[in-house]
N, C-alpha and C positions, 0 to 999 in steps of 0.2 A: 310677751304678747300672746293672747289667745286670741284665735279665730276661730269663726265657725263658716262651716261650707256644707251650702244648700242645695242638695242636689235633688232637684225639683222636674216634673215635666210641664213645660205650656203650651198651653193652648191657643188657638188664631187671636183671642179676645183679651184686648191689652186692661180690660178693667178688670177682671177675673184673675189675670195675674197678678195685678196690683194689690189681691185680697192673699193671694198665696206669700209674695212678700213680705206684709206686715205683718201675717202669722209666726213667718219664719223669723222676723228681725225678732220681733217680742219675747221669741224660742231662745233663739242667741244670748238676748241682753240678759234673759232670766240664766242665761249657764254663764255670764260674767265675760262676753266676751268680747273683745274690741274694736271687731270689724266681723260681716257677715257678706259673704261674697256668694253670689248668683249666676249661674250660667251667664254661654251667650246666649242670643234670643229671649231672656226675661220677658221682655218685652209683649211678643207674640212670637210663636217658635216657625221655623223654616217651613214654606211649602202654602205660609200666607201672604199674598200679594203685599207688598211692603211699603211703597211707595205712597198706598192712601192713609196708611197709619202713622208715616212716621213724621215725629213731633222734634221743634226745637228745642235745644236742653233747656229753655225759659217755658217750655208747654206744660199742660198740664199733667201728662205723664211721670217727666221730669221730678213737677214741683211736689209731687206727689210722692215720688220716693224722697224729696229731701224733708216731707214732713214725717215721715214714717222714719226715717234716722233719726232726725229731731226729737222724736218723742221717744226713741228706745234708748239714744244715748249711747250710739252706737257708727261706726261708719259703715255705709251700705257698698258694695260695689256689684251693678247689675247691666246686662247685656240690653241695648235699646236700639232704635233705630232714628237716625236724626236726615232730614232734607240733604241733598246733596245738588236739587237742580237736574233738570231734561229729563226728568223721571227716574231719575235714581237715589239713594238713601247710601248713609255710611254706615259702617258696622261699626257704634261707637258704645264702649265702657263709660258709664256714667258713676262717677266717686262721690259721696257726698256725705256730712256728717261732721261729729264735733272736730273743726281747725280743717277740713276735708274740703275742697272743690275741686272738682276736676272730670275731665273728659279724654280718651286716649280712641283713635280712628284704628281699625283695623288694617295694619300696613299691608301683611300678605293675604291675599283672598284666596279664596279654595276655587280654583281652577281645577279641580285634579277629580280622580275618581269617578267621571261624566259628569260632572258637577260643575258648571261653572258660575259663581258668586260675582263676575265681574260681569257679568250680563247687567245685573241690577245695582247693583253695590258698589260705589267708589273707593277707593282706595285711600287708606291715610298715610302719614309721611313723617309725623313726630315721634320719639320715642318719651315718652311719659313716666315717670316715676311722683310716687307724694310719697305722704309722710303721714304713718301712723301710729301714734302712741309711742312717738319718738322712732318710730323705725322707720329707716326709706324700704321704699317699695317699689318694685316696676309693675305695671299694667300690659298684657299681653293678650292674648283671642285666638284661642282654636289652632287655626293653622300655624299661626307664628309659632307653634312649637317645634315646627320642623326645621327654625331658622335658627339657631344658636349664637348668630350675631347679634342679634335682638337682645336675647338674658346677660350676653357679655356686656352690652353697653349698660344693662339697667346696672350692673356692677361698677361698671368705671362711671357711673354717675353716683353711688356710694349706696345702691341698693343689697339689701342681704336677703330679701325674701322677694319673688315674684307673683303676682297671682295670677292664674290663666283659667277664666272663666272659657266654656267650649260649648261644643252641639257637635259632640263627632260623629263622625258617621259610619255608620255598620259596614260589615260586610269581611271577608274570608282576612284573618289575619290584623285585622284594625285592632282589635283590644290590643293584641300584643305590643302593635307598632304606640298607639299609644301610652301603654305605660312602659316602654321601653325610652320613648320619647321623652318623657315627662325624665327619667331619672338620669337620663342622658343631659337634660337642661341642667339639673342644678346639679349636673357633675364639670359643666364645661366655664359653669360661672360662679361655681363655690358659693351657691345660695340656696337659702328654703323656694322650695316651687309649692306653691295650692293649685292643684287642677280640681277646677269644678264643674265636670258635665252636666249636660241633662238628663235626668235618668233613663233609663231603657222606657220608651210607652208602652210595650207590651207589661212591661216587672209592673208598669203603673197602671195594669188595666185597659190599653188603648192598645187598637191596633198602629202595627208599624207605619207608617206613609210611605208610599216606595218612591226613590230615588231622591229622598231628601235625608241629610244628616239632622236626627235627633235626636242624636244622643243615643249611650249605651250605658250611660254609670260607670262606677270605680273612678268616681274620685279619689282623691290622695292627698296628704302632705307629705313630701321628698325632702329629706335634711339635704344639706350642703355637702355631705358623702355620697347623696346618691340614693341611700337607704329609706326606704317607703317606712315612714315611722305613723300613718293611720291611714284608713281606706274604708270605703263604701263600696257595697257589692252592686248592681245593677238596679235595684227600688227606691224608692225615692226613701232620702234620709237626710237626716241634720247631724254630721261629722263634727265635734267641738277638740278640737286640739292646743296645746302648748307650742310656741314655737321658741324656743332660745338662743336668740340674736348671737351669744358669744362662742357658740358654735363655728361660727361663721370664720370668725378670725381663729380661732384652733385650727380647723380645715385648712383655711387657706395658708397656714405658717408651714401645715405637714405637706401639704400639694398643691404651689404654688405656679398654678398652671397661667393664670391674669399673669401673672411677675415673669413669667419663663416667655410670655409667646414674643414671636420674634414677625409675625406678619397681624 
């Protein structure tokens, strides 16, 4: 399976990111690859009121990236915002593309950091996996990567690769925590992890927004050992990697952590 992972900055204007998208998918399908995953906030990124934007996965936002997969021939997965009711939105992964439909709500929110996400933002409750190019996949968001319950079940649902599109958020010690995090997941669920931030706005040109997570960059692809096998440094860039499914079960036959746990 090849992926590619877009690690892009957006901006408040959900039509403007819709053009950075189809650039990127276009990027993807022309390097052969099978799925093109995008931050969270594709959509419009943190620190724009979210409530008046945000569209059903039948809106035109939506319908608009599954014409943009449609035509690249490829499967998209991108960070959106969908109605939630009383003035609030979900933080929902929109999957879409050849044999692809799908939707995953963001379960843990970022309360943390002075940050709280659950002001505006409801909370989801399903764990989600599809299927791409015969490979199961879990669906994940940002925070969830500090949960490791989360990437065990996309396993015990028969996921080998996870994606974790993000918007992390800066500040003394974060990179670390996050690529510590990321190689920690697909050390505890013996799976490939794609983390896809948003790039750094400054690496992109833009000043920072203060006290909003927008991302830092250093994206990755994590094998199923642990080991960061490709990365992006903090500017926006188009990551094209290999991933090999039978990895998966070598690892898990040598440390067989899923088979051992006993809680």
């Amino acid at each position: 399976m090849r992926i590619a992972l877009s690690q892009i900055t957006t901006g408040p204007d959900p039509a403007h990111n819709l053009a950075t998208v189809r650039e990127q998918a276009r990027r993807a399908a022309d390097s052969g690859a099978d799925a093109v995953v995008f931050p969270e906030a594709t959509m419009a990124c943190f620190g724009t009121p979210l409530a008046p934007l945000a569209e059903p996965l039948d809106g035109p936002w939506a319908t608009e990236v599954r014409r943009i997969a449609q035509d690249a021939g490829l499967v998209v997965v991108a960070g959106m915002f969908t109605p939630a009711g009383e003035g609030r939105v979900t933080n929902t992964l929109l999957a879409t593309g050849p044999g692809v439909e799908a939707s995953y709500d963001k379960i843990h929110l970022y309360d943390a950091f002075g940050f709280t996400e659950s002001a505006t933002v409801a909370a989801g409750s399903e764990v989600v996996t599809i299927e791409v190019a015969g490979v199961r996949t879990g669906l994940a968001t940002c925070y969830d990567v500090r949960f490791p319950e989360l990437f065990r079940a996309h396993a015990d649902a028969g996921a080998v690769l996870t994606l974790l599109p993000a918007s992390w958020g800066d500040g003394p010690g974060k990179r670390d925590q996050w690529e510590l995090l990321v190689r920690a997941r697909a050390l505890d669920a013996t799976l490939w992890v794609a983390a896809v931030d948003q790039a750094d706005p400054v690496a992109s040109g833009r000043p920072a927004p203060p006290k909003t997570p927008a991302g830092i960059g250093h994206s990755a692809l994590v094998g199923p050992d642990g080991t960061v096998r490709a990365r992006l440094e903090a500017a926006p860039g188009l990551l094209i990697a290999d991933v090999d499914v039978a990895e998966v079960a070598a690892v898990r036959a040598l440390v067989p952590v899923l088979a051992n746990r006993r809680l």
